[in-house]
C-alpha positions as CSV (number, residue, x, y, z in Angstrom):
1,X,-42.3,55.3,11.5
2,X,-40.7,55.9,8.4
3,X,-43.5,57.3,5.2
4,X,-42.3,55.1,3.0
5,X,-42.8,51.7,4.9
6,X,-46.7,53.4,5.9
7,X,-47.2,54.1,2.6
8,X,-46.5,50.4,1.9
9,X,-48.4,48.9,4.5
10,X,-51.3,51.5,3.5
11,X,-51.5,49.9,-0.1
12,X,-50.8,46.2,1.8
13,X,-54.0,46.9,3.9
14,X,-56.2,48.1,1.0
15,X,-55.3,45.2,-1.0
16,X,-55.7,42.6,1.6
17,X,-58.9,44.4,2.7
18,X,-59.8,43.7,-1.5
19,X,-59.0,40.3,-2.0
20,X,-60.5,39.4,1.5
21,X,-63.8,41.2,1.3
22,X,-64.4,42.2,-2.1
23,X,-64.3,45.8,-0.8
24,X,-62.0,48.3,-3.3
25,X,-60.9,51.0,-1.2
26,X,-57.1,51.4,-3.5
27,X,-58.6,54.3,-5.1
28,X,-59.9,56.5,-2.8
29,X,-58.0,59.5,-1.8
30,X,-54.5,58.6,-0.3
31,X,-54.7,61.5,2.4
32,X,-58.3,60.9,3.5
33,X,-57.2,57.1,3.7
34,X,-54.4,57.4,6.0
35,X,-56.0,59.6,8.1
36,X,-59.1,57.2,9.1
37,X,-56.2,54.2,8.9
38,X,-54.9,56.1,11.7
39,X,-57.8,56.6,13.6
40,X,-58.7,53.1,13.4
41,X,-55.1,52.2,14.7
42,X,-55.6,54.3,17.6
43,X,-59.1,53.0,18.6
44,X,-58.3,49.7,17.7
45,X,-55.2,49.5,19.7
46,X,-53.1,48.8,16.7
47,X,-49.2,49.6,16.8
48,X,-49.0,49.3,12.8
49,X,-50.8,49.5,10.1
50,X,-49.6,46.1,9.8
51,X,-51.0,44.8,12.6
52,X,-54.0,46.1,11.5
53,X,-54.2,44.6,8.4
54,X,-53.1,40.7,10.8
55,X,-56.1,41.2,12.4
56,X,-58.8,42.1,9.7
57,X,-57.7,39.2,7.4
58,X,-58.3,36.7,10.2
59,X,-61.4,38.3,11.8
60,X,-64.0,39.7,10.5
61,X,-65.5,41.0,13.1
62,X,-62.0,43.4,13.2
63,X,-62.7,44.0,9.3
64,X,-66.2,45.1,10.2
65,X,-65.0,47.7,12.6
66,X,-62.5,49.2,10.9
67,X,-65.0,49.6,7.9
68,X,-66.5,52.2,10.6
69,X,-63.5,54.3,10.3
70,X,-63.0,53.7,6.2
71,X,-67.0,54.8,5.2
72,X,-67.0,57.5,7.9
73,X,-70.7,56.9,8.4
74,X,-71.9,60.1,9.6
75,X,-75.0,62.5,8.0
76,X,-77.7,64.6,8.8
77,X,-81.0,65.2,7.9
78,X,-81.8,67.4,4.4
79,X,-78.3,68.7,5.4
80,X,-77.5,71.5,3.5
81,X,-81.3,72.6,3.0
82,X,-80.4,75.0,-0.1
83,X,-80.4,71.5,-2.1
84,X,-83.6,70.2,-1.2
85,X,-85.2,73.7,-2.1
86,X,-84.1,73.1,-5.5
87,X,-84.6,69.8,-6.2
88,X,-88.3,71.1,-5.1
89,X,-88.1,73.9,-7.5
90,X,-86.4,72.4,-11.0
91,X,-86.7,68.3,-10.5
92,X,-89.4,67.7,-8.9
93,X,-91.9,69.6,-12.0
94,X,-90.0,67.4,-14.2
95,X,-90.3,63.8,-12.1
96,X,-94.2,65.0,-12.0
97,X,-94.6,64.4,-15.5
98,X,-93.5,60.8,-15.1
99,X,-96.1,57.5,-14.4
100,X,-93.8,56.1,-11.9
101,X,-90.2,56.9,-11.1
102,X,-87.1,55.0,-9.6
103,X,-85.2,57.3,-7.2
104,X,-81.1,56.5,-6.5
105,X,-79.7,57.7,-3.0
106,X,-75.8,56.6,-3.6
107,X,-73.6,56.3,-0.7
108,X,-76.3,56.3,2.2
109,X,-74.9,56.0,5.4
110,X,-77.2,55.6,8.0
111,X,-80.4,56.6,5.9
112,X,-80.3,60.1,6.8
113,X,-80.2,61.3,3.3
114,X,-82.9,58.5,2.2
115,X,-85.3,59.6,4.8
116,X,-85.3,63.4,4.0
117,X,-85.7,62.1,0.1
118,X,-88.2,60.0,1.2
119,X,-90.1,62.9,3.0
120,X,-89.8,65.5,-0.1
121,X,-91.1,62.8,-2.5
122,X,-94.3,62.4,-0.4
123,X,-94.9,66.1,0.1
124,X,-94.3,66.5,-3.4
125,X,-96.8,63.5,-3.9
126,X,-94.5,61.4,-5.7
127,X,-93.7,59.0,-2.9
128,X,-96.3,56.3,-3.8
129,X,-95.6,56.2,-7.2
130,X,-91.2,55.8,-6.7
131,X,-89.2,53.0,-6.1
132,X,-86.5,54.9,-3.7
133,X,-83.1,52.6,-3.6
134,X,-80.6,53.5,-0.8
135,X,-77.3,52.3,-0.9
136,X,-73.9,51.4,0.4
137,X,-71.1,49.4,1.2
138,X,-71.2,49.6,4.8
139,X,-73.4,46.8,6.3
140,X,-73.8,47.9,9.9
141,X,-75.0,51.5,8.3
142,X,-77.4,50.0,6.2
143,X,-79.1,47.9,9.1
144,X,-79.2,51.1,11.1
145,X,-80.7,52.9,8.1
146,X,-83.3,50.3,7.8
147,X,-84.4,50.2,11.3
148,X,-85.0,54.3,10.9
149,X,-84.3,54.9,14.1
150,X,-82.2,58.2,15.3
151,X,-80.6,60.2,18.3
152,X,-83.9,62.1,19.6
153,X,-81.3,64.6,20.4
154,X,-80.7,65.6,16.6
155,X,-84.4,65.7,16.1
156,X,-83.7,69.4,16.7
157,X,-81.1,70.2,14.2
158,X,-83.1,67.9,11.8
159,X,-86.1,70.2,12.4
160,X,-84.6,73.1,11.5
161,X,-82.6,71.7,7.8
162,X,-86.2,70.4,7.4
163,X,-87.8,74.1,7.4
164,X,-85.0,75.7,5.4
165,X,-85.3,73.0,2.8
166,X,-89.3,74.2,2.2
167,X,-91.2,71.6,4.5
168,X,-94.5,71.5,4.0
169,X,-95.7,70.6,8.0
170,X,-94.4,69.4,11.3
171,X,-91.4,67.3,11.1
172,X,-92.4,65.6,13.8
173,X,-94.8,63.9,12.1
174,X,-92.8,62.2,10.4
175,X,-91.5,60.0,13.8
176,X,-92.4,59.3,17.3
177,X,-90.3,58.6,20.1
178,X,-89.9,55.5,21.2
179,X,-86.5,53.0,21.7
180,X,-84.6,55.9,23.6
181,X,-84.7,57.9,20.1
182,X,-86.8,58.7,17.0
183,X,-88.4,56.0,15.3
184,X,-89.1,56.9,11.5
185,X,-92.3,56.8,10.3
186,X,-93.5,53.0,8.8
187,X,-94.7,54.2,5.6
188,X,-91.2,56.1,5.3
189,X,-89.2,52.7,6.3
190,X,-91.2,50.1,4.1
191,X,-90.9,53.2,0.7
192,X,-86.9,52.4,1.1
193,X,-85.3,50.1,-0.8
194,X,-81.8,49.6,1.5
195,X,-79.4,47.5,-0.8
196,X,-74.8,46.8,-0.7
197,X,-74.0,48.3,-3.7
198,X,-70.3,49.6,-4.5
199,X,-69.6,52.5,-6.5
200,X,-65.7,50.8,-6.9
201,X,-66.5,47.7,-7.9
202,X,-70.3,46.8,-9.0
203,X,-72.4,47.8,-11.7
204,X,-75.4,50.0,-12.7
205,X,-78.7,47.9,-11.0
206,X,-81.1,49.8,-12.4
207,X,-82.2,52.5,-14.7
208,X,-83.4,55.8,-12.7
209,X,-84.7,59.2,-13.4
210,X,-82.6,61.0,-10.3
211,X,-79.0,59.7,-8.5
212,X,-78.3,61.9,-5.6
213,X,-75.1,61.2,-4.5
214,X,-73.7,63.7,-1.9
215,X,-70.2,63.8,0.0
216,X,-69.0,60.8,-1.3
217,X,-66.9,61.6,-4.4
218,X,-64.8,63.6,-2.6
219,X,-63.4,60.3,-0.9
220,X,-62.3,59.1,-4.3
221,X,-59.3,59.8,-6.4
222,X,-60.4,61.1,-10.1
223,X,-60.5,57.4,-11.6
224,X,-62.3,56.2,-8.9
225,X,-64.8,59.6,-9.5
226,X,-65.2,58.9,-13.3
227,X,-66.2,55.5,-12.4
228,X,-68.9,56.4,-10.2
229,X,-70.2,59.3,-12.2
230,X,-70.1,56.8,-15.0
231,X,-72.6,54.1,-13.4
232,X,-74.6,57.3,-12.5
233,X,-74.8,58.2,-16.2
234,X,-75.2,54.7,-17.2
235,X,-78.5,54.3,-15.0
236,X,-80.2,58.1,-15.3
237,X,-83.3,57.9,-18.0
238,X,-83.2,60.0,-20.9
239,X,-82.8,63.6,-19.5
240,X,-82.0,62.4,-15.6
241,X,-80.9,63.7,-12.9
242,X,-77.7,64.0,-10.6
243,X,-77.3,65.4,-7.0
244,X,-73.6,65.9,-6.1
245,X,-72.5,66.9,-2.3
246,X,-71.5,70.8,-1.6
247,X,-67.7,69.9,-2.6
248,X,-68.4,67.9,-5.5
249,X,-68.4,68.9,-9.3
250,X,-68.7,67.4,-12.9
251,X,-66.5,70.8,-14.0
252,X,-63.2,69.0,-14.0
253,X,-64.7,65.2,-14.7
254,X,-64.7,62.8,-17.9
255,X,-68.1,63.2,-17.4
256,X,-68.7,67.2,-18.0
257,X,-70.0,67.1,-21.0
258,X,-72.5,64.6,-20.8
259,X,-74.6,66.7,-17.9
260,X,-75.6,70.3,-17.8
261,X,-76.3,72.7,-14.7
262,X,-79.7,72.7,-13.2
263,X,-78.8,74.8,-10.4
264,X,-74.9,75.2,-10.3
265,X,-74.9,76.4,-6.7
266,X,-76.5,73.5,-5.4
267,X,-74.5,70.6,-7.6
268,X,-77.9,69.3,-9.6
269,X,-77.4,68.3,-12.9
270,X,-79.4,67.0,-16.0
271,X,-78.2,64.4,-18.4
272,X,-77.8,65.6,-21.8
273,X,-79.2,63.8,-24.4
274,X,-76.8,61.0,-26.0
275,X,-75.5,62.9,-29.7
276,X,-76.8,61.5,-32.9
């Protein structure tokens, strides 16, 4: 097929996908785009991108599949451990010295990254004393998320992040098997707030005292960035956090000066205070 016409039919789907669903996917990266666009096509049976875009707007059951392939709803477990070992060492002494706290997991997925928060809050013995919000805009991820239950398989590789990022006693404590998988913990499920909340299109819901947003922004285009990282600073408390993926970085962002390293290497961040 000709680029030019895909490219057409690319911005076609996004905006049909928009005015049908309320979903704004028309600045996220164009690359990253077309290459779950055509992903979907192929498992989807789709000739065009066109056709595509026939089927979504009269079915949407068809919308909600190919939202599998747009959100790329995949995680792990306190994946990359060297960020939980931090947020131990230079948040958590801060979010001690607060009464109660409201905790931000942006961008979800599946509830892998709420559930290791979750786990690190109680260990730290701040769980009971949070409200922990998990987000996204994907609706099948966030029942999945909610019903806490995981490939028993991946309980291995879980295990393993879990040590690295400074657990504090078995990680299987924290589940049992049961369903053909691992069933989170209750106390773990009922401490999690999952809510639909876009970073494209909604606003700030609440104010917070840590956003950990990871692997998401590097989906976006730079405006689409700066308007996340702008809720983020919008809802973080007076000296807040922020929690950005391996990729990700404030360096290059509308927002840099409003934040300042906590630990570079792992992408946390404090808000600076607003200038008099």
């Amino acid at each position: 097929m000709n680029p030019a016409v895909a490219d057409i039919e690319l911005r076609l789907l996004v905006e049909a996908v928009y005015l049908r669903y309320g979903h704004d996917f028309r600045d996220y990266a164009q690359a990253s785009l077309k290459r779950r666009v055509g992903q979907a096509q192929v498992r989807m049976k789709a000739p065009t991108i066109s056709a595509l875009q026939e089927r979504i707007l009269h079915d949407p059951q068809q919308f909600a599949q190919l939202l599998q392939y747009l959100t790329v709803p995949v995680s792990e477990m306190f994946r990359d451990p060297a960020y939980f070992l931090a947020i131990r060492r230079h948040v958590v002494p801060v979010l001690n010295t607060y009464p109660s706290l409201k905790v931000w997991v942006a961008g979800c997925s599946t509830g892998e990254e709420a559930y290791s928060m979750a786990i690190l809050l109680h260990e730290e013995a701040l769980l009971e004393r949070t409200i922990l919000y998990a987000t996204d805009i994907n609706h099948a991820s966030l029942e999945k998320a909610r019903k806490g239950i995981f490939d028993l398989e991946a309980m291995q590789g879980f295990t393993r992040n879990y040590q690295q990022a400074g657990g504090q006693a078995a990680f299987s404590d924290y589940y049992t098997a049961a369903y053909g998988g691992a069933l989170m913990d209750k106390a773990l499920r009922d401490a999690i707030t999952f809510a639909d909340h876009s970073l494209a299109t909604d606003a700030v819901f609440a104010e917070t005292h840590f956003v950990s947003c990871r692997n998401v922004l590097i989906y976006f285009n730079r405006e689409l960035q700066d308007r996340a990282l702008g809720l983020f600073h919008e809802s973080l408390a007076h000296r807040g956090f922020l929690g950005l993926g391996s990729k990700e970085t404030l360096d290059f962002s509308a927002y840099a000066s409003q934040f300042e390293p906590v630990s570079r290497p792992e992408r946390l961040y404090r808000r600076l205070p607003e200038a008099r």
